[in-house]
N, CA, C, O and CB atoms as a CASP TS submission, in Angstrom:
PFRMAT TS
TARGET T0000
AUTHOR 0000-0000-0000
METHOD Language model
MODEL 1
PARENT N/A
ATOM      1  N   UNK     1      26.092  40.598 -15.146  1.00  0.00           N
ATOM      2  CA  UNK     1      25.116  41.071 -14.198  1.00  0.00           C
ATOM      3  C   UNK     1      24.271  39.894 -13.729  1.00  0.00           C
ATOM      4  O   UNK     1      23.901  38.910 -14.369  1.00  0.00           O
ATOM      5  CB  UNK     1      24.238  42.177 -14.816  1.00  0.00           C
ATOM      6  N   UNK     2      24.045  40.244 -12.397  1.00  0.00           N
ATOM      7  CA  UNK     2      23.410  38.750 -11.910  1.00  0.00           C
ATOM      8  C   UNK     2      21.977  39.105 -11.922  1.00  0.00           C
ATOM      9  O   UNK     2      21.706  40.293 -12.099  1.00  0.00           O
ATOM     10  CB  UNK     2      23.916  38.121 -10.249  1.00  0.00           C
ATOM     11  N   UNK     3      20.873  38.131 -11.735  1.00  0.00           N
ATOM     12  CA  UNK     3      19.395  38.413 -11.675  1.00  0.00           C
ATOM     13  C   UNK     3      18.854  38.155 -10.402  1.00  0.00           C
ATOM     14  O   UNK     3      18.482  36.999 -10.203  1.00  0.00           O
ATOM     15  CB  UNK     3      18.628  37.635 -12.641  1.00  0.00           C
ATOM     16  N   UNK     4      18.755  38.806  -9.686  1.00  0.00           N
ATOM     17  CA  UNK     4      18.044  38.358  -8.303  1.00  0.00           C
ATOM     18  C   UNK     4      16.623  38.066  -8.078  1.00  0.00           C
ATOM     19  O   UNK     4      16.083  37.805  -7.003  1.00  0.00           O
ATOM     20  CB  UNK     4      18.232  39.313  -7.389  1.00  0.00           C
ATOM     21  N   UNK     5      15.963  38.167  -9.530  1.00  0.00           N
ATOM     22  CA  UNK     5      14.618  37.526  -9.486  1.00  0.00           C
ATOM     23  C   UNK     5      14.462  36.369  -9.100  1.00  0.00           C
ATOM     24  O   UNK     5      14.869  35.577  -9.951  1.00  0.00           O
ATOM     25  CB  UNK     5      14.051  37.490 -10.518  1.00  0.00           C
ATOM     26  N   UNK     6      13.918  35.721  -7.891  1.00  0.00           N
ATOM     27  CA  UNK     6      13.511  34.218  -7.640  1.00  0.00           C
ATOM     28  C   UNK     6      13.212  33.640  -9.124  1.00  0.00           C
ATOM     29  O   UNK     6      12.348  33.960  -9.941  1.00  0.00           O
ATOM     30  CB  UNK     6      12.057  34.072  -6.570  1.00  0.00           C
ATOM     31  N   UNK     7      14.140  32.768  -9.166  1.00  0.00           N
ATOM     32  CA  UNK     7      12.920  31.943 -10.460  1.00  0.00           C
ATOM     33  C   UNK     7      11.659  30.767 -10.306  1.00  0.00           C
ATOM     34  O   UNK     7      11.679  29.743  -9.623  1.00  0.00           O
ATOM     35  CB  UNK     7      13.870  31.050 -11.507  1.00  0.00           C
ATOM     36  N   UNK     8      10.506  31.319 -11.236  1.00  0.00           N
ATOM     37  CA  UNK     8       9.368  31.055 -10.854  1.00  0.00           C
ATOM     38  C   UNK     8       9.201  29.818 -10.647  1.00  0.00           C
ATOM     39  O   UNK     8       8.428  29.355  -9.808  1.00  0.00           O
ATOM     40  CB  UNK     8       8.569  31.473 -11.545  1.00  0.00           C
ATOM     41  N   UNK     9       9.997  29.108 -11.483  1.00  0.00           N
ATOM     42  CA  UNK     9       9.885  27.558 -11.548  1.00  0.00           C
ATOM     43  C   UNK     9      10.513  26.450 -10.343  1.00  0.00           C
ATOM     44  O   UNK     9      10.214  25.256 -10.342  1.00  0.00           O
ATOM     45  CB  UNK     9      10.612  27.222 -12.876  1.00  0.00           C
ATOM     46  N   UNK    10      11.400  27.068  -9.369  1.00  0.00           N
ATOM     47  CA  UNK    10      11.714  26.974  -8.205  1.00  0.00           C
ATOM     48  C   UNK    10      10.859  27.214  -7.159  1.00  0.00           C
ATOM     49  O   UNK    10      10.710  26.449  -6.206  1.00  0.00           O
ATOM     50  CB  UNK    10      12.574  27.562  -8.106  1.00  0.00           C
ATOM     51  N   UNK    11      10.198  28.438  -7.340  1.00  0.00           N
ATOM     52  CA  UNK    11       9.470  28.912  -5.958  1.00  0.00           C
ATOM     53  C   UNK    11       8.258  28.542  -6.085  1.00  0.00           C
ATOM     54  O   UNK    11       7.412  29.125  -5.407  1.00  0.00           O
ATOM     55  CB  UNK    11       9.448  30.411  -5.597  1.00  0.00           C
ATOM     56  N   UNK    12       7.826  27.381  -7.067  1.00  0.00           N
ATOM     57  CA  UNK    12       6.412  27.169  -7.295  1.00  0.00           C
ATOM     58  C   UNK    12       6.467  25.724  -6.130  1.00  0.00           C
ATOM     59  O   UNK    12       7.495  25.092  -5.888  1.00  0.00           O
ATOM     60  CB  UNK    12       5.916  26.876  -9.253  1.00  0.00           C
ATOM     61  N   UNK    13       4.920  25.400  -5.451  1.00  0.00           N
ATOM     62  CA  UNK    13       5.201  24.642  -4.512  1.00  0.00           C
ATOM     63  C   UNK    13       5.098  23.172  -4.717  1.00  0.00           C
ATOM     64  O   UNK    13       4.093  22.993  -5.403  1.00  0.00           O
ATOM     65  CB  UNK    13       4.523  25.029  -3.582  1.00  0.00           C
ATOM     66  N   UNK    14       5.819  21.742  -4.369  1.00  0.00           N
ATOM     67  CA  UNK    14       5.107  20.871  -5.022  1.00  0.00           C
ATOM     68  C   UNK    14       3.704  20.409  -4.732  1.00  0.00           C
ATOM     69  O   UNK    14       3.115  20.442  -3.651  1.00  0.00           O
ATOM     70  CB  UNK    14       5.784  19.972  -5.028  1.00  0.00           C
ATOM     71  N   UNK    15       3.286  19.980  -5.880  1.00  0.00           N
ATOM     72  CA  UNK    15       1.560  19.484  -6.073  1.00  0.00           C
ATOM     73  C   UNK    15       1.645  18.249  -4.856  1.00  0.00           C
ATOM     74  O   UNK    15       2.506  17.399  -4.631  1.00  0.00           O
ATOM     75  CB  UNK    15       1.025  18.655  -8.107  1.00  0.00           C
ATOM     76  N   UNK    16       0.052  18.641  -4.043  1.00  0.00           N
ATOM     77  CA  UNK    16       0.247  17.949  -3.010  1.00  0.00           C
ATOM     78  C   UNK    16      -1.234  16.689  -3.498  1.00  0.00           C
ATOM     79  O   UNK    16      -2.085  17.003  -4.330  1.00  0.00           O
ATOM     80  CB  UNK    16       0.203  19.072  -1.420  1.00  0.00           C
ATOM     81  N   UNK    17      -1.225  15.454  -2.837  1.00  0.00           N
ATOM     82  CA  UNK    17      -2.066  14.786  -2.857  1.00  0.00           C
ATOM     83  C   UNK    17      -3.481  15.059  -2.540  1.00  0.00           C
ATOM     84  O   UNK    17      -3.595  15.497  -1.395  1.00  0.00           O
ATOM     85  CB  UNK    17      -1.660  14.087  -2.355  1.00  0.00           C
ATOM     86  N   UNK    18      -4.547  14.951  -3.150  1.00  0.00           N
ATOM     87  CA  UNK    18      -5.865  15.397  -3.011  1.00  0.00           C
ATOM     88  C   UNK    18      -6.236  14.543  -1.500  1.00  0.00           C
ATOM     89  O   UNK    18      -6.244  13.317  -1.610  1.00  0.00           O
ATOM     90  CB  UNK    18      -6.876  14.982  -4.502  1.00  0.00           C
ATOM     91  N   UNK    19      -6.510  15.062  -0.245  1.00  0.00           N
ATOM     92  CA  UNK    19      -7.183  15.228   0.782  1.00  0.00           C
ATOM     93  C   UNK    19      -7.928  13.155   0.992  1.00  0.00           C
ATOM     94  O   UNK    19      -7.710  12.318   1.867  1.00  0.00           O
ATOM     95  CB  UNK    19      -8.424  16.807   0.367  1.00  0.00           C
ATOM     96  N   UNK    20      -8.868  13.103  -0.404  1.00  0.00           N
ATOM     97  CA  UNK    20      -9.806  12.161  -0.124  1.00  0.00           C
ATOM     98  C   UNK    20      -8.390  10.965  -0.009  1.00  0.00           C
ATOM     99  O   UNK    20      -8.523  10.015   0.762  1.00  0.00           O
ATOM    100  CB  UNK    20     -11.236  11.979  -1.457  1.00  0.00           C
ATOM    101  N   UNK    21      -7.498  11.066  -0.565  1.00  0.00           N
ATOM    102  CA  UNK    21      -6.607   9.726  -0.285  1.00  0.00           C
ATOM    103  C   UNK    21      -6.230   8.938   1.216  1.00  0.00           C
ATOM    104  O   UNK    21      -5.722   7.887   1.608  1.00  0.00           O
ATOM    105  CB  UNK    21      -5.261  10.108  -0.823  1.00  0.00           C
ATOM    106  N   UNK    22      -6.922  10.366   1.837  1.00  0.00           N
ATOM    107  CA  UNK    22      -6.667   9.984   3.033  1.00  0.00           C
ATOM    108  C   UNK    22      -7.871   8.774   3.662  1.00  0.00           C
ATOM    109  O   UNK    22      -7.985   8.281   4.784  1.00  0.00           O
ATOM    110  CB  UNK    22      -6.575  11.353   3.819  1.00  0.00           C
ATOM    111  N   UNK    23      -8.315   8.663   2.951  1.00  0.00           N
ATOM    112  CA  UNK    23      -9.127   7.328   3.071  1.00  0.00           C
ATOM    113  C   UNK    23      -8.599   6.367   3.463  1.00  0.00           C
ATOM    114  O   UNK    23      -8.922   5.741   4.472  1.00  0.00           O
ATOM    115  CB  UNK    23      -9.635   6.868   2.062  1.00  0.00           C
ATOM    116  N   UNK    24      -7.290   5.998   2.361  1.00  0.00           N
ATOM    117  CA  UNK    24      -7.000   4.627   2.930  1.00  0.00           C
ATOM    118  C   UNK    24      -5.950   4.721   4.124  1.00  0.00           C
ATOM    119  O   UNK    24      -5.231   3.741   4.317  1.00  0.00           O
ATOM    120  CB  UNK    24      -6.419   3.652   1.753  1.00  0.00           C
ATOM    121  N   UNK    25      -5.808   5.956   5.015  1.00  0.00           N
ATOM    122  CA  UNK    25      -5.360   5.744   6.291  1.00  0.00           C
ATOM    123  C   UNK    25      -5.604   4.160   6.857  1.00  0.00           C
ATOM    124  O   UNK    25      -4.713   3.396   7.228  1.00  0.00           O
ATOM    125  CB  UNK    25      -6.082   6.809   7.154  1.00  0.00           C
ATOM    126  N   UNK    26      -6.930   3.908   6.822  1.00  0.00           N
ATOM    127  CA  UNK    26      -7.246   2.327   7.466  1.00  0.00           C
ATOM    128  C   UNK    26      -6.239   1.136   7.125  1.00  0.00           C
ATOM    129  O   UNK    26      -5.869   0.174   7.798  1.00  0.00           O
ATOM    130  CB  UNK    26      -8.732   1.757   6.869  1.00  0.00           C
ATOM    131  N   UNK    27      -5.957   1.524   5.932  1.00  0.00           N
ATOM    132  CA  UNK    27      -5.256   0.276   5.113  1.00  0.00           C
ATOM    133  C   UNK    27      -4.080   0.074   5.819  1.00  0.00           C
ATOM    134  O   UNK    27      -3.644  -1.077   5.788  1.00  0.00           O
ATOM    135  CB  UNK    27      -4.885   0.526   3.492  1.00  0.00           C
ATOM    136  N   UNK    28      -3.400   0.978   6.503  1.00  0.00           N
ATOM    137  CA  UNK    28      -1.742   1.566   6.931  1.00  0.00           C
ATOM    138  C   UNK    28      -1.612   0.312   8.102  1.00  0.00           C
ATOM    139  O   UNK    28      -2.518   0.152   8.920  1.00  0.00           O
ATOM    140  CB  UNK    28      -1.584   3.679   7.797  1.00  0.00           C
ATOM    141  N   UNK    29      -0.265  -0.648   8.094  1.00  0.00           N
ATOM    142  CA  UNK    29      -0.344  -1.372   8.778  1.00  0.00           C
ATOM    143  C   UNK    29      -0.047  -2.744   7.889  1.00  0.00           C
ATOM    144  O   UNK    29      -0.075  -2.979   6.681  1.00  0.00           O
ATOM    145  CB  UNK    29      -1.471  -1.118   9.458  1.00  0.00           C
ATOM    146  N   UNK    30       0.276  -3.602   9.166  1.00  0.00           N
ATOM    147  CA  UNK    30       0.392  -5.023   8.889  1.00  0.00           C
ATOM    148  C   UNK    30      -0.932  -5.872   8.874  1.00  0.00           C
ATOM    149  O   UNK    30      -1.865  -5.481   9.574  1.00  0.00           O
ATOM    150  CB  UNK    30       1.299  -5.585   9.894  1.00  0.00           C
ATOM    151  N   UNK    31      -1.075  -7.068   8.080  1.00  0.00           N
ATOM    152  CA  UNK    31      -2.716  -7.595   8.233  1.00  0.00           C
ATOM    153  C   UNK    31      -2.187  -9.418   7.784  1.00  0.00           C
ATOM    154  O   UNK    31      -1.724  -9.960   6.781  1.00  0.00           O
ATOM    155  CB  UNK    31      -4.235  -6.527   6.657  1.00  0.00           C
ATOM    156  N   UNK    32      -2.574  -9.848   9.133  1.00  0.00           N
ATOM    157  CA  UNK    32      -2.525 -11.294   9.109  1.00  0.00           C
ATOM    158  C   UNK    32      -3.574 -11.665   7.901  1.00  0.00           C
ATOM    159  O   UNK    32      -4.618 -11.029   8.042  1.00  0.00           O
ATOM    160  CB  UNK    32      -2.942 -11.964  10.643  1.00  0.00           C
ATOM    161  N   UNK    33      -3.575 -12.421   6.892  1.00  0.00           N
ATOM    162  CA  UNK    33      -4.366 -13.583   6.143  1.00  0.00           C
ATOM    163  C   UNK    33      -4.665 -14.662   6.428  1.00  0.00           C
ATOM    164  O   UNK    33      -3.591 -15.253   6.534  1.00  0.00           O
ATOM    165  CB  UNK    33      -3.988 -13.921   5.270  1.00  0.00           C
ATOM    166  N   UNK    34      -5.452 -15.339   6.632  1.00  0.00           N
ATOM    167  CA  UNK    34      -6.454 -16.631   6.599  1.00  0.00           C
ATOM    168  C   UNK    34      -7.769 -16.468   6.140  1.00  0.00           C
ATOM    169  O   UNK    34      -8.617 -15.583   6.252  1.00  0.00           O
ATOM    170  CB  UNK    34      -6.662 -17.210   7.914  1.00  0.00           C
ATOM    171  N   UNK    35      -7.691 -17.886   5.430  1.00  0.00           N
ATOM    172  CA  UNK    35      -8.879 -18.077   4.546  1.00  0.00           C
ATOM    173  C   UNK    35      -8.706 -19.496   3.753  1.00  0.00           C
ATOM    174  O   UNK    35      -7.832 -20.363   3.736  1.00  0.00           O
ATOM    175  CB  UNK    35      -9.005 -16.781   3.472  1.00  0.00           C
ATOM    176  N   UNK    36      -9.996 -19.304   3.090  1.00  0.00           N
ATOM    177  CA  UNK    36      -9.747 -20.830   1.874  1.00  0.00           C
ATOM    178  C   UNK    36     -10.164 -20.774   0.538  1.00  0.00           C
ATOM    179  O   UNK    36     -10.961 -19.964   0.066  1.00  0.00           O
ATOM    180  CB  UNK    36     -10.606 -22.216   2.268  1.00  0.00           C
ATOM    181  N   UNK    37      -9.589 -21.667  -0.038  1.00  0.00           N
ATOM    182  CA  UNK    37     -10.553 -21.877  -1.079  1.00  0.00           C
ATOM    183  C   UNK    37     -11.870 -22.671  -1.489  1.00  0.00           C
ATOM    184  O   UNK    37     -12.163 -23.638  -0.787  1.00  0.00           O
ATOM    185  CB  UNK    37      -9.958 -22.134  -1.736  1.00  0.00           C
ATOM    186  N   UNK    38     -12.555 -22.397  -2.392  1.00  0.00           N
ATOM    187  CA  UNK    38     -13.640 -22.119  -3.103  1.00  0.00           C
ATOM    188  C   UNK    38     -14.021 -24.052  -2.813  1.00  0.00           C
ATOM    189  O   UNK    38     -15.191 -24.434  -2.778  1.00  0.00           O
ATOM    190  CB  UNK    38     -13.296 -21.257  -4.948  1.00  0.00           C
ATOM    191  N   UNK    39     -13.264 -24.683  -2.700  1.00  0.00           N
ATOM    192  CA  UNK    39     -13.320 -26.278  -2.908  1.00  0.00           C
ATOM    193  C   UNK    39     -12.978 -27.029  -1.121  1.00  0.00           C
ATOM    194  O   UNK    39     -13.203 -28.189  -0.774  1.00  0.00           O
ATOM    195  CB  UNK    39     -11.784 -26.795  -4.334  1.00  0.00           C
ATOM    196  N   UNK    40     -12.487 -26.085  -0.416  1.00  0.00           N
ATOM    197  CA  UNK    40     -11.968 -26.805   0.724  1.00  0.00           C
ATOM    198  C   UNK    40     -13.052 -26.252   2.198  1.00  0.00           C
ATOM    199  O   UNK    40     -13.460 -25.098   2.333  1.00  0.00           O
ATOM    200  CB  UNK    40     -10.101 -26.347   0.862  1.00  0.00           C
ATOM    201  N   UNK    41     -13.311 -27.298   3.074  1.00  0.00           N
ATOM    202  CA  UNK    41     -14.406 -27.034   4.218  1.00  0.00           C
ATOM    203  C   UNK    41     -12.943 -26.713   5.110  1.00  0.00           C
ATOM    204  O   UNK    41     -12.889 -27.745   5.778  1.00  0.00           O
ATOM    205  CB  UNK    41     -15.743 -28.603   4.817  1.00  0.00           C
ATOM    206  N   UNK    42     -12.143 -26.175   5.376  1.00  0.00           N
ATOM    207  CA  UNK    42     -10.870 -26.047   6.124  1.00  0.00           C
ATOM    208  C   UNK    42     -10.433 -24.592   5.797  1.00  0.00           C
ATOM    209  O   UNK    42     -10.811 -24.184   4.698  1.00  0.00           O
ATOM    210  CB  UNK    42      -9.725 -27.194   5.678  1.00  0.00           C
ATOM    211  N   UNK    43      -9.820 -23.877   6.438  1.00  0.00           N
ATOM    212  CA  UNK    43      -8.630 -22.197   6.178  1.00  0.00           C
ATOM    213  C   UNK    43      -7.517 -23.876   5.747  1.00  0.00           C
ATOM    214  O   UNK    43      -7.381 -25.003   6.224  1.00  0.00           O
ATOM    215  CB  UNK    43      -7.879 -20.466   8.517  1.00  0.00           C
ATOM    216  N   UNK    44      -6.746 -22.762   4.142  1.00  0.00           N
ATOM    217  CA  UNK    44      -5.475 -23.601   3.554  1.00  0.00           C
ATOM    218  C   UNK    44      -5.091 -22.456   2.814  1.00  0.00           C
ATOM    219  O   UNK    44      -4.633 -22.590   1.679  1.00  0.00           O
ATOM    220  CB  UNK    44      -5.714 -25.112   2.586  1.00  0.00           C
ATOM    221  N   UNK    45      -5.233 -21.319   3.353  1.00  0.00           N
ATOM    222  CA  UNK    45      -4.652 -20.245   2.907  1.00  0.00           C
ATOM    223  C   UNK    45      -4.210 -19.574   4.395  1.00  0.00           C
ATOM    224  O   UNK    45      -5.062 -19.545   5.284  1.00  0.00           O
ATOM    225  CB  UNK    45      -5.668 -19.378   1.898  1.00  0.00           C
ATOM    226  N   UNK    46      -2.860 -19.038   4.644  1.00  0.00           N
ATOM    227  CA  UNK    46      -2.235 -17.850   5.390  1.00  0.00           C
ATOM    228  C   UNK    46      -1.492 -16.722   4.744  1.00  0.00           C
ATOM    229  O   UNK    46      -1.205 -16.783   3.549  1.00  0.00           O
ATOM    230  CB  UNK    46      -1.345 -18.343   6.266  1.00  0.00           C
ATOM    231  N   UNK    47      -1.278 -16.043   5.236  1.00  0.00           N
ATOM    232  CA  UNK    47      -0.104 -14.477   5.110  1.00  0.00           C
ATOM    233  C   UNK    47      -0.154 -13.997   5.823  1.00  0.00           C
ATOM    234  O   UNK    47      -0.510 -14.230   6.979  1.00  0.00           O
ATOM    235  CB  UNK    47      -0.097 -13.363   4.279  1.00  0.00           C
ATOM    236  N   UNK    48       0.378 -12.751   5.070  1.00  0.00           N
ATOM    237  CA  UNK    48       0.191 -11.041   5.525  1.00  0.00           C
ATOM    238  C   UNK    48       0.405 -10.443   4.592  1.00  0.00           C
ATOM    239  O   UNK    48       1.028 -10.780   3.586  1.00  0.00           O
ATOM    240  CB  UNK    48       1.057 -10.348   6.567  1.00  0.00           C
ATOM    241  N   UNK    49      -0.299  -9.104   4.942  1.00  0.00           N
ATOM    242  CA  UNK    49       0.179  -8.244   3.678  1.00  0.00           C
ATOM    243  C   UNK    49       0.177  -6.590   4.360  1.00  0.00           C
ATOM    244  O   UNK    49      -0.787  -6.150   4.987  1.00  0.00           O
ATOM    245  CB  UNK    49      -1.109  -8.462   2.130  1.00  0.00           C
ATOM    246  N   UNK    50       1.525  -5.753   4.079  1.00  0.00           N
ATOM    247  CA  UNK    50       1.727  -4.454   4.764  1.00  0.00           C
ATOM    248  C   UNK    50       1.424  -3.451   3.378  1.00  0.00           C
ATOM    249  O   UNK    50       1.572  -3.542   2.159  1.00  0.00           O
ATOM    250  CB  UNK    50       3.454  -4.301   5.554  1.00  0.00           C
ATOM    251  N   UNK    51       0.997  -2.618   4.197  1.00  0.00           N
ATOM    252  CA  UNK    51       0.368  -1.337   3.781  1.00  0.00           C
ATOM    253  C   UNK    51       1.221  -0.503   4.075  1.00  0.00           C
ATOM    254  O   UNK    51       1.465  -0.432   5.279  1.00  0.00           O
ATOM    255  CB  UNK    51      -0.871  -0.961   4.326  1.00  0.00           C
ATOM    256  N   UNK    52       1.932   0.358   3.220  1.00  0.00           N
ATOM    257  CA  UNK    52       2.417   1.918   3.719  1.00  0.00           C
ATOM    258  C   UNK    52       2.523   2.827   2.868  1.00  0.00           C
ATOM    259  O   UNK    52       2.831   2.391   1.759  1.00  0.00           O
ATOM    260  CB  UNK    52       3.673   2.040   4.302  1.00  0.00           C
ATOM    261  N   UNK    53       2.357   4.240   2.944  1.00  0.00           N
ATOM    262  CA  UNK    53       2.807   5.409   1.840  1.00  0.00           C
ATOM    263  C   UNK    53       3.667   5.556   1.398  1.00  0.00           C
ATOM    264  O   UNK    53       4.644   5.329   2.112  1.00  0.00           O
ATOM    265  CB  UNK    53       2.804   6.430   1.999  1.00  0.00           C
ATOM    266  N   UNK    54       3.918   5.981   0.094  1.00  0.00           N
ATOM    267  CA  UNK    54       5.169   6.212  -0.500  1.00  0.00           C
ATOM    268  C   UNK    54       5.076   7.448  -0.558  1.00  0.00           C
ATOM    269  O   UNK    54       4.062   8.028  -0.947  1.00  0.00           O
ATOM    270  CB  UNK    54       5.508   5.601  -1.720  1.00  0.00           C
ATOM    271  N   UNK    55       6.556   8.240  -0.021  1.00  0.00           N
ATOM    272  CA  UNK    55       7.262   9.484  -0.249  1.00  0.00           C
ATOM    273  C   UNK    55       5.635  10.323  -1.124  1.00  0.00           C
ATOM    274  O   UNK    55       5.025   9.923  -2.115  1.00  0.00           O
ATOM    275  CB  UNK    55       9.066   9.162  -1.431  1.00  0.00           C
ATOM    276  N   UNK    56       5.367  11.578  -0.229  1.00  0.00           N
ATOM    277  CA  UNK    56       4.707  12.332  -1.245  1.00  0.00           C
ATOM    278  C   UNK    56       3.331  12.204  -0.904  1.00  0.00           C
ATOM    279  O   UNK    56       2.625  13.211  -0.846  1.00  0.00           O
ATOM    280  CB  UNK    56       5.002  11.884  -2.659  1.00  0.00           C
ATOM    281  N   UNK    57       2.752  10.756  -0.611  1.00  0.00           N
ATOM    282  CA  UNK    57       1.579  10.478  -0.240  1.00  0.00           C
ATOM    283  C   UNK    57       0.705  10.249  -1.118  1.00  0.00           C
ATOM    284  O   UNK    57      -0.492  10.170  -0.842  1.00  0.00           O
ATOM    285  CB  UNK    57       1.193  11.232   0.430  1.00  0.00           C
ATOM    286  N   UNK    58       1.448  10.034  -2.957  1.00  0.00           N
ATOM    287  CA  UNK    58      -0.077   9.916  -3.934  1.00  0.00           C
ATOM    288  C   UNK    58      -0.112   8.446  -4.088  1.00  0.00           C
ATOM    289  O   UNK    58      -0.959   7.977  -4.848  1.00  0.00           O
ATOM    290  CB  UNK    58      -0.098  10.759  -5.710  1.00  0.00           C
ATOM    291  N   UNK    59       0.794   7.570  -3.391  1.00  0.00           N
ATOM    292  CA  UNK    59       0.732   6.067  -3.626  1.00  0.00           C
ATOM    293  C   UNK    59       0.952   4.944  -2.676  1.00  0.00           C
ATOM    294  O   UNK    59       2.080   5.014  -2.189  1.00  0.00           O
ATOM    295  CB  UNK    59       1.565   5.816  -4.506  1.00  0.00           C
ATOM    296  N   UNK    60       0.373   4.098  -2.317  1.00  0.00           N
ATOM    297  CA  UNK    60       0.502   3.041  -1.192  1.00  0.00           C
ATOM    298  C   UNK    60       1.642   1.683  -2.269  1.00  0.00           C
ATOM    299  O   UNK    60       1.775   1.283  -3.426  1.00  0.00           O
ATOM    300  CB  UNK    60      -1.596   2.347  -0.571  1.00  0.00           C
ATOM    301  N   UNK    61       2.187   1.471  -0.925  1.00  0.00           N
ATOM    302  CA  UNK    61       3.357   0.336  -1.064  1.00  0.00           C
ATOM    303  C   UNK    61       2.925  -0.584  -0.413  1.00  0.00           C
ATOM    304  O   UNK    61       2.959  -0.514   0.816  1.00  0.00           O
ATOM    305  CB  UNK    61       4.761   0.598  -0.583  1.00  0.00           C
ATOM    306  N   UNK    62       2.246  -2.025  -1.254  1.00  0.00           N
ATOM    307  CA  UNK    62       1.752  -2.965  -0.732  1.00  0.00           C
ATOM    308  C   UNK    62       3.257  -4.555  -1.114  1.00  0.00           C
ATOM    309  O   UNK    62       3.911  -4.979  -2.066  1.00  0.00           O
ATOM    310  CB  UNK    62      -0.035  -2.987  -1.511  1.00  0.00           C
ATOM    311  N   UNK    63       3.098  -4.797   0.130  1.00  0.00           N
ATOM    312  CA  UNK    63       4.335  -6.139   0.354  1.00  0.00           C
ATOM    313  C   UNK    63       3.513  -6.816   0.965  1.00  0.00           C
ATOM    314  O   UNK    63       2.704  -6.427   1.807  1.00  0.00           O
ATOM    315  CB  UNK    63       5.871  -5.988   1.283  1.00  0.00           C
ATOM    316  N   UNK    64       3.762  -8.352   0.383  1.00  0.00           N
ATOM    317  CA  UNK    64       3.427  -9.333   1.320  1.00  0.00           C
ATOM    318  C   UNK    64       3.232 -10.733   0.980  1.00  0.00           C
ATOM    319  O   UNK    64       3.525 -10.824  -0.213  1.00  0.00           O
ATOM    320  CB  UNK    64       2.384  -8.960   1.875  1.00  0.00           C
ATOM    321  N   UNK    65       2.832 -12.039   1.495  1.00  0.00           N
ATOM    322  CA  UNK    65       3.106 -13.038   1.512  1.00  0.00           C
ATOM    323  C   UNK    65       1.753 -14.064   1.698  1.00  0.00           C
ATOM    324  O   UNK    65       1.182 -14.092   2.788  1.00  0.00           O
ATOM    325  CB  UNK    65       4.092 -13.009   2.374  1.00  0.00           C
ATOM    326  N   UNK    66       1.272 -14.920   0.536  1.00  0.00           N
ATOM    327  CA  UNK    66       0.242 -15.928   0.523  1.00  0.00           C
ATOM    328  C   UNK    66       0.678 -16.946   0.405  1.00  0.00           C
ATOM    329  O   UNK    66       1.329 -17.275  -0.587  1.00  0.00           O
ATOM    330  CB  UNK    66      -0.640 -15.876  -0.286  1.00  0.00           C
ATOM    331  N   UNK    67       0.355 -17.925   1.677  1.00  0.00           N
ATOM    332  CA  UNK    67       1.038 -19.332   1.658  1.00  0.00           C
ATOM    333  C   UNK    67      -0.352 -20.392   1.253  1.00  0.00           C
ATOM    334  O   UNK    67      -1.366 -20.324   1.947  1.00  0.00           O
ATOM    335  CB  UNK    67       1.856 -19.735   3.428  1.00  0.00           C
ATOM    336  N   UNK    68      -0.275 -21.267   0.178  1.00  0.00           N
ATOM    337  CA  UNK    68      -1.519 -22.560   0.218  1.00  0.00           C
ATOM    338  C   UNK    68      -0.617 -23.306   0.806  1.00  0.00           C
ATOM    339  O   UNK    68       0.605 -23.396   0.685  1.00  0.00           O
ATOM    340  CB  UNK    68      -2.288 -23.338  -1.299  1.00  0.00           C
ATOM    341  N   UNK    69      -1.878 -24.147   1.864  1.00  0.00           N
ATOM    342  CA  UNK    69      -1.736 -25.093   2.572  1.00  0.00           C
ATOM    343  C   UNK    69      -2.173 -26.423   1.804  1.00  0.00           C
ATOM    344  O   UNK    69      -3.375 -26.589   1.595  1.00  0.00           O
ATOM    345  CB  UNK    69      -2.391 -24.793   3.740  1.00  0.00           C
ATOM    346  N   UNK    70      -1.179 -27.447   1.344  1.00  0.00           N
ATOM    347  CA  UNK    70      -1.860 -28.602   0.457  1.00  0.00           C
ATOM    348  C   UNK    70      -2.947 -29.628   1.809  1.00  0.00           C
ATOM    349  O   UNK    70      -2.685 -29.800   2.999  1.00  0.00           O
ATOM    350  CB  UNK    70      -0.218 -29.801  -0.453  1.00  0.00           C
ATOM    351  N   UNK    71      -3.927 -30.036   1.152  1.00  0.00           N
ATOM    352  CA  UNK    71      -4.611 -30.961   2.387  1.00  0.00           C
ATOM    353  C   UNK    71      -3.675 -32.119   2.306  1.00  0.00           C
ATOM    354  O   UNK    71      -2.855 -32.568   1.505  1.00  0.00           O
ATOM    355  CB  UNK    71      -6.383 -31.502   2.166  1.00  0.00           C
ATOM    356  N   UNK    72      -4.148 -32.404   3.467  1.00  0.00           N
ATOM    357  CA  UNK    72      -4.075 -34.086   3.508  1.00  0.00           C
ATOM    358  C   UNK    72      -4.513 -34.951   3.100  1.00  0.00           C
ATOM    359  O   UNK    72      -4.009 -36.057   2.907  1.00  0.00           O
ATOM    360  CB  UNK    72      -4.218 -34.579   4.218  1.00  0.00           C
ATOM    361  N   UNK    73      -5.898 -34.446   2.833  1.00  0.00           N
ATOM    362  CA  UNK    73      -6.412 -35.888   1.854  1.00  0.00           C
ATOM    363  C   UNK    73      -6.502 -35.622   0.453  1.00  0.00           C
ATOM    364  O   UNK    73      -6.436 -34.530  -0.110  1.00  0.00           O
ATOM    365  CB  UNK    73      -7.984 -36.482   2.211  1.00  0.00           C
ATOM    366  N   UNK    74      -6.686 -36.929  -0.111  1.00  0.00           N
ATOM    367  CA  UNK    74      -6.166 -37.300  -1.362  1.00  0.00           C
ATOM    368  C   UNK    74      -7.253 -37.468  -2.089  1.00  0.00           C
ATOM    369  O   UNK    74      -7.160 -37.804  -3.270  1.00  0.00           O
ATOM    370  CB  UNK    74      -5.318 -38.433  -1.393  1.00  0.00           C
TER
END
C-alpha cells in the first residue's frame, strides 16, 4: 500500500537568509585598489577585489588581487 501523505520533511521550505544581509548589497561589484603603505609618500599598492553572493544568499564570495609596487629608491 502506498502513502500519499506529502512527507513533512520535503514540503518544509528552505531557511531563507535574514533580510538585514541585505546590507551588503553595496559591496556587490568590482572595486579598483590604490593606496600605500604606512612608510611610503607615493600609492605602491594596486588591485581589485569582486564581491558577489553565493547560491542561497547567506554568504559573499570575495576574489581578488593586491599588487606592491617596489620604489625606486634605495
Amino acid at each position: 500500500m502506498t502513502n500519499n501523505k506529502a512527507n513533512p520533511q520535503t514540503s518544509e521550505q528552505q531557511p531563507k537568509p535574514d533580510p538585514a544581509f541585505r546590507r551588503f548589497d553595496v559591496l556587490i561589484g568590482t572595486w579598483d585598489l590604490k593606496g600605500r603603505t604606512l612608510d611610503s609618500d607615493e600609492d605602491n599598492i594596486t588591485g581589485w577585489n569582486t564581491f558577489e553572493w553565493l547560491a542561497g544568499g547567506f554568504f559573499l564570495k570575495s576574489e581578488g588581487e593586491i599588487n606592491f609596487i617596489r620604489s625606486s629608491k634605495v
